[in-house]
C-alpha positions as CSV (number, residue, x, y, z in Angstrom):
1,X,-64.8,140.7,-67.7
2,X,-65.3,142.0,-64.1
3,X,-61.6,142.7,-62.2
4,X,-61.3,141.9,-58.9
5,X,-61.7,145.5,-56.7
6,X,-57.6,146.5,-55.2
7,X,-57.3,148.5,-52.5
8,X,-54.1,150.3,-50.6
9,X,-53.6,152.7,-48.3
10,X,-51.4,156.0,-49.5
11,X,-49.5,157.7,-46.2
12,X,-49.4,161.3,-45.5
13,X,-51.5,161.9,-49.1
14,X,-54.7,163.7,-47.6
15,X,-55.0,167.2,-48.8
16,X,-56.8,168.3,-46.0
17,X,-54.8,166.8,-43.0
18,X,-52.2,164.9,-44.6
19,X,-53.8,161.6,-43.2
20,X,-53.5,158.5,-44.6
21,X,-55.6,158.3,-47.7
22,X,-57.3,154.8,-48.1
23,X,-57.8,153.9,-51.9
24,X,-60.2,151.3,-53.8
25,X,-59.7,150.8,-57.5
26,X,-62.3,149.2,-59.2
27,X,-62.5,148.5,-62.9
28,X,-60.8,151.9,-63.9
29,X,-63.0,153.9,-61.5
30,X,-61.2,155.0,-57.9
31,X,-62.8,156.2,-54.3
32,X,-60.5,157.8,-52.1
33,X,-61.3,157.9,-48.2
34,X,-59.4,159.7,-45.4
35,X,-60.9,158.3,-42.4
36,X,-58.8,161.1,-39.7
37,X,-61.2,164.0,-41.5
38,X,-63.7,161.8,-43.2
39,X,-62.4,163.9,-46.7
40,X,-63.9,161.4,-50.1
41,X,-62.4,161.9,-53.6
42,X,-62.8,160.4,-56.6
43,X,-59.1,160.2,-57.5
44,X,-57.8,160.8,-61.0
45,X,-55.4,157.7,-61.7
46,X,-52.9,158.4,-64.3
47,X,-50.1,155.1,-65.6
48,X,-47.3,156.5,-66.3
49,X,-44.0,154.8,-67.6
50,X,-43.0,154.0,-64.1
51,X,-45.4,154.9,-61.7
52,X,-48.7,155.6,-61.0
53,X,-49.9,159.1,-60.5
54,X,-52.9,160.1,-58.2
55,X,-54.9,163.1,-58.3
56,X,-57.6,163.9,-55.8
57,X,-60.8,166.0,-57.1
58,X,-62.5,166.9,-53.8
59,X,-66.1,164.9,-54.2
60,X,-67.7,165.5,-50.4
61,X,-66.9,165.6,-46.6
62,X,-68.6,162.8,-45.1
């Protein structure tokens, strides 16, 4: 079974320049984007009780 890809957009969550981080999920792998300083992650997505968390493992500067 093939999910459909989500996307969002996280505010002020760049490490780099606190820029708006834009996010793709696709079947349990993530891409993170900021396109103010062109920083890429690929994002560790954790599901906790109530939220989810995101951490962002520098991948390249684009």
């Amino acid at each position: 079974m093939v999910l459909k890809a989500q996307e969002t957009t996280v505010p002020s969550s760049c490490v780099v320049c606190k820029g708006d981080v834009h996010l793709k999920v696709t079947d349990g792998q993530a891409l993170a984007f900021c396109p103010t300083c062109h920083y890429v992650a690929r994002p560790l997505l954790d599901v906790l009780h109530d939220r989810l968390r995101l951490r962002l493992a520098p991948v390249a500067k684009a």
